[in-house]
Each structure stands twice: as structure tokens, then as C-alpha cells.
N, C-alpha and C positions, 0 to 999 in steps of 0.2 A: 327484842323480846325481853320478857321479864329474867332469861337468862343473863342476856349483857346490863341488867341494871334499873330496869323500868321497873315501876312498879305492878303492870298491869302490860301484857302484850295486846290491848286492845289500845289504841289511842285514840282520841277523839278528836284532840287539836291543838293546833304550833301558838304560838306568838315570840317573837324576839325583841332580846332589849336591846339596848342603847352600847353595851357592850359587843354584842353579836353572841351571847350566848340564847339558843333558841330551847323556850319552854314546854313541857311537852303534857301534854292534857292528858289522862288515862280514867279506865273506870277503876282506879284503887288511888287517887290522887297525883301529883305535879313533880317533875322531877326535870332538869335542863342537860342538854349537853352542852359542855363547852367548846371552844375555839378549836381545841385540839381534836373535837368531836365523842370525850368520853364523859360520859353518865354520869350525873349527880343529883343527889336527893336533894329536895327540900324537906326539910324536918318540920314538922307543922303536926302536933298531935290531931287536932281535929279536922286539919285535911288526909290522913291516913287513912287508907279505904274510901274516899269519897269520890265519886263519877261526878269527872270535872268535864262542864260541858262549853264550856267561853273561857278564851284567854283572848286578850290584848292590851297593846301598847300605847303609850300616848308618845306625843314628840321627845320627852324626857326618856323615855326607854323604861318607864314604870311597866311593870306588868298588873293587870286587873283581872279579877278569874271569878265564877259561880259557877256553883258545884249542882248537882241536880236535888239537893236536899235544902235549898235556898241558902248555904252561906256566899258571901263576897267576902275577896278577901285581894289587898293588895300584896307585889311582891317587890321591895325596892334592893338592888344590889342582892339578889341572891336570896334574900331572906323576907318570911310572911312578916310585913311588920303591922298590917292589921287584916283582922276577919273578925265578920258579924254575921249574926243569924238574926233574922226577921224579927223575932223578938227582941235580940237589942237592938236594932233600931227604931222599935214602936211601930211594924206595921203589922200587916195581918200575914203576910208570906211576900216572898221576891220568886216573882216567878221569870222575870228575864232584868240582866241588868245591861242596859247599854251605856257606851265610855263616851261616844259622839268625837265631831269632830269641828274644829274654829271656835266661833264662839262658845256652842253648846258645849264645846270640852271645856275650853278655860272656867264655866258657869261650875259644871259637874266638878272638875279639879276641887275649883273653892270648896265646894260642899263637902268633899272627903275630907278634906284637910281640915275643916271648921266643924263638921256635924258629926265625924269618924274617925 
């Protein structure tokens, strides 16, 4: 509950990284437990309050997340190290982001890494 640490006692959804720390989707933004199973924020001003509605992981143990207000945002080692809103990236709105998997992921990878 938001007592032990969440930001939100509604949760929406897991995904885990490459560590084995599992991240935890809420409607007031993302927060992970770790190894030892205790509560940790991610600090992300403009995921604060936002209803995270996708988390996942690729082989690398990235986490990939969108939020219900169209940002995406990656999370590598613990930390946001990028988020975009629709706007920057010149579309009209992101209304679902999928991560894929084989080729389609390695295709998608490139493109975060090159275009984001």
C-alpha cells in the first residue's frame, strides 16, 4: 500500500529487470522493490502522479513504460533516463506503445537509441 512506500495503492503492473528488481506500475507513477523486497522510488518529476499503464522489459533488463497521458519513458539501472510526450516526438498522441519481440525488438531498440 501507499503506507509501505508505493506511490499509489492501486497498481496496475510489474515488469522486472535484468537485476531481479521488479517495477511496479501505479495510478500516481513507478516505484520498484528490490532483492530484499523493500520499496523504492523512482524520482522522475514528470512521472509523479502519472497512471502508468505498461511496463516492460527487453532481454537487456531495460524497463519501457506509458503512462495514460501518452508519455514513454525508459528506465535503465534504476533510473528514468529518457521520457517523451507526443509532442516531442512529432506525432499527434501515443496512444499504446509496444516493445516487440526478435527482430521487431532489436528494429524498435535501434530507434530509441537513434530517434530518442
Amino acid at each position: 500500500t501507499y503506507k509501505d512506500g508505493l506511490p499509489s495503492s492501486s497498481i496496475r503492473i510489474f515488469a522486472e529487470d535484468a537485476d531481479g528488481d521488479v517495477f511496479i506500475g501505479t495510478t500516481a507513477g513507478v516505484c520498484f522493490a528490490d532483492r530484499e523486497l523493500k520499496i523504492q522510488q523512482v524520482h522522475n518529476e514528470r512521472l509523479k502522479e502519472e497512471r502508468v499503464l505498461k511496463l516492460e522489459s527487453d532481454q537487456e533488463g531495460h524497463i519501457y513504460g506509458q503512462t495514460k497521458s501518452g508519455l514513454i519513458f525508459l528506465i535503465e539501472n534504476r533510473i528514468v533516463t529518457k521520457i517523451y510526450s507526443s509532442e516531442e516526438l512529432g506525432v499527434e498522441c501515443i496512444r499504446q506503445a509496444l516493445y516487440g519481440h526478435g527482430r521487431q525488438q532489436r528494429l524498435l531498440r535501434r530507434l530509441w537509441r537513434r530517434r530518442v
